[in-house]
N, C-alpha and C positions, 0 to 999 in steps of 0.2 A: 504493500500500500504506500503510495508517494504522499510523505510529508513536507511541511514549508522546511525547505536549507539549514534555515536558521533555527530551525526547533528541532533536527538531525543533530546538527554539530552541539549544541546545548545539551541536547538529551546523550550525548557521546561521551560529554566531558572535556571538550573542544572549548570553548569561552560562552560566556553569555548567551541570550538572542542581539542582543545591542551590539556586543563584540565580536560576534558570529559574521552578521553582516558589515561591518567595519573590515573584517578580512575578507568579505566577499566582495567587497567593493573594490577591494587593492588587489583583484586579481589572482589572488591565492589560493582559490577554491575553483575546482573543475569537477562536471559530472561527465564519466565516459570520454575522459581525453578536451572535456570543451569547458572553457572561461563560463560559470555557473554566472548569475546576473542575480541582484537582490531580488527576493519575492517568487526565486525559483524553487518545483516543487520537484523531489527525487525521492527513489524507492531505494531504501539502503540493499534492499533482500535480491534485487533486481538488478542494480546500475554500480557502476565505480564510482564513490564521492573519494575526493583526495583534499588534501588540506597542506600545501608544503612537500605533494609528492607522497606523504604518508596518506593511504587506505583510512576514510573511515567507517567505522559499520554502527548497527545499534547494538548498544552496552547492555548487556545484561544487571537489571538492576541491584541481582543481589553483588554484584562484585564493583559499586559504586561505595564511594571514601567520599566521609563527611566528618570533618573536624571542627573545635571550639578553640578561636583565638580570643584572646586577653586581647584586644585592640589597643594601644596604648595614645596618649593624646599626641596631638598634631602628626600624625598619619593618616595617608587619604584612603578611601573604601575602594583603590580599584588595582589593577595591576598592574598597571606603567601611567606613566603621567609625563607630559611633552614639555612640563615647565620642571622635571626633576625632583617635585617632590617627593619625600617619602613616601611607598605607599606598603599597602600589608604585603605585595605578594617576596618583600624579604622577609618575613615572618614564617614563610609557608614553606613545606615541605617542596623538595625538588623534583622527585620522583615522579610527580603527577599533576595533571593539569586543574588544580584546585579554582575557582572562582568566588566570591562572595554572594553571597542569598543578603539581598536587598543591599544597605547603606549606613553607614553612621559617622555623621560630621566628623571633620578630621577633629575638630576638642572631644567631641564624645570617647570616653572609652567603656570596654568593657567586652559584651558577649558577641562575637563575630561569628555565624556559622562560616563554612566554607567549604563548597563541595563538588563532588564529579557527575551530580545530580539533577541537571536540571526540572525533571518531573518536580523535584523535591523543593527546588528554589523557586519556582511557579507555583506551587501549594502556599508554602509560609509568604510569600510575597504578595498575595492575593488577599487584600484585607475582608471578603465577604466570607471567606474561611476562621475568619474571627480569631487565629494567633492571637495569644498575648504577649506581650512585649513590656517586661516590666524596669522602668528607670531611677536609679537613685540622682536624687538632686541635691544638691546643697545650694543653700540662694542665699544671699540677702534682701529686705525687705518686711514689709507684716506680710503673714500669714492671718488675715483675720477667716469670719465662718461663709461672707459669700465666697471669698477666694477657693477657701479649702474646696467647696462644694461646686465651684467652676471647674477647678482641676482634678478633680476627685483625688484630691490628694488621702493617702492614709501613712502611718506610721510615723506621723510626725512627731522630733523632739528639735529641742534648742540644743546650740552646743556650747560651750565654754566661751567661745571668740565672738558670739553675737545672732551668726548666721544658726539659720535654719535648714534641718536635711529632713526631707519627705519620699514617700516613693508614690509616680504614678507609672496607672497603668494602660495601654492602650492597644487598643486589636489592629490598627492603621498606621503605616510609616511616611506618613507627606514628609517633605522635606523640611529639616529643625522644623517639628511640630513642635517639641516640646519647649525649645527654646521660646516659641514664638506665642506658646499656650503662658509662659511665666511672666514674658515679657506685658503681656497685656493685663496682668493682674501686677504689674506694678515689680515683679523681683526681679531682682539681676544673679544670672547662674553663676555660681563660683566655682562648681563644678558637676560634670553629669558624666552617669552611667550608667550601661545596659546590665543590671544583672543578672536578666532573666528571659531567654525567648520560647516561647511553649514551652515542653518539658526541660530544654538546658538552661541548669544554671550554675552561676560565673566559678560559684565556690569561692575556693583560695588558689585557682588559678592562679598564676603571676602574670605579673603586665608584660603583655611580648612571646607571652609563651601561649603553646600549642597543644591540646589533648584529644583523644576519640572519643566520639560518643558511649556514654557507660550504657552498658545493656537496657537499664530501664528508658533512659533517653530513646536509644534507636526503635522500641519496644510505642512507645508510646508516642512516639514522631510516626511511627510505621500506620500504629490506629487513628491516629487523626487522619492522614491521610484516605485511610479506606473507612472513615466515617461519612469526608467530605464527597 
């Protein structure tokens, strides 16, 4: 059955669908010997896709790698960046062509999946799939009771230096939501973090470092999925 290109190479382990077609556009993707064009649709079981002269086929799901990075601050969420900065994929294992499931501001740190998955990065990135996605904040500012109940903040305490740390939680990733949720009830973020996306979370992870999903994780990422 012919699939869109870009949702072959994603579902392969190949890069994104975004990044998929950014290499399709540069020429690097051929089906059967010919320059593939974006929005083109190929049968992996059928046709030669190539990617760089390397064959690709569709992946067997159960032999897809998905890991949890400590995202550390000012690193960006992608794998090369044309202005040089930081971004996660020196974080990442070598071995395999890892990509990141959705985004988080280079300030943001914390829970990063990253996977050879794209079925899996289209699930959780899907906010009508209702993921939760839970952030610790440290702000300054009031925290008074319309605010709390704007951001449905919970677990609020004060800390020793002034500021306030809360956690909210949210089923949709818009871009610096959260930031933009704090900023409009008046607090300024002193710092934020993912500690929690569906079943993984951050632990005592170390900032910068890399772990696999622990069985309940992949256990319970696997039933969402075939809930949804």
């Amino acid at each position: 059955m012919k699939v869109r290109l870009n949702k072959l190479l994603a579902d392969a382990g190949v890069a994104s669908r975004r990044a998929s077609d950014k290499l399709i556009e540069s020429g690097k993707v051929f089906i059967d010997g010919r320059r593939a064009s974006v929005g083109a649709l190929a049968d992996p079981q059928t046709q030669r896709v190539t990617v760089n002269g390397r064959r690709i086929g569709q992946r067997d799901s159960r032999n897809h790698i998905t890991i949890v990075l400590n995202k550390p601050a000012g690193v960006i969420t992608t794998l090369s960046d044309e202005h040089g900065r930081p971004s996660v994929e020196q974080y990442l294992p070598k071995q395999q062509r890892l990509f990141p499931i959705g985004r988080l501001d280079a300030d943001t740190t914390g829970v990063l999946l990253c996977t050879t998955d794209g079925g899996l990065a289209r699930f959780l990135t899907n906010a009508a799939n209702g993921v939760a996605k839970h952030y610790e904040v440290t702000a300054r500012g009031k925290l008074e009771p319309p605010s709390i109940s704007a951001l449905g903040a919970r677990n609020i305490r004060a800390l020793a230096d002034g500021s306030i740390q809360f956690t909210i939680v949210l089923t949709e990733g818009k871009n610096r939501q959260v930031r933009r949720m704090c900023a409009s009830q008046g607090l300024r973020i002193v710092s934020l973090a993912r500690t929690r996306f569906g079943p993984v979370e951050l632990g005592d992870l170390k900032t910068g470092s890399t772990r696999a999903l622990k069985p309940h994780e992949e256990r319970e990422l696997n039933e969402l999925r075939a809930k949804a």
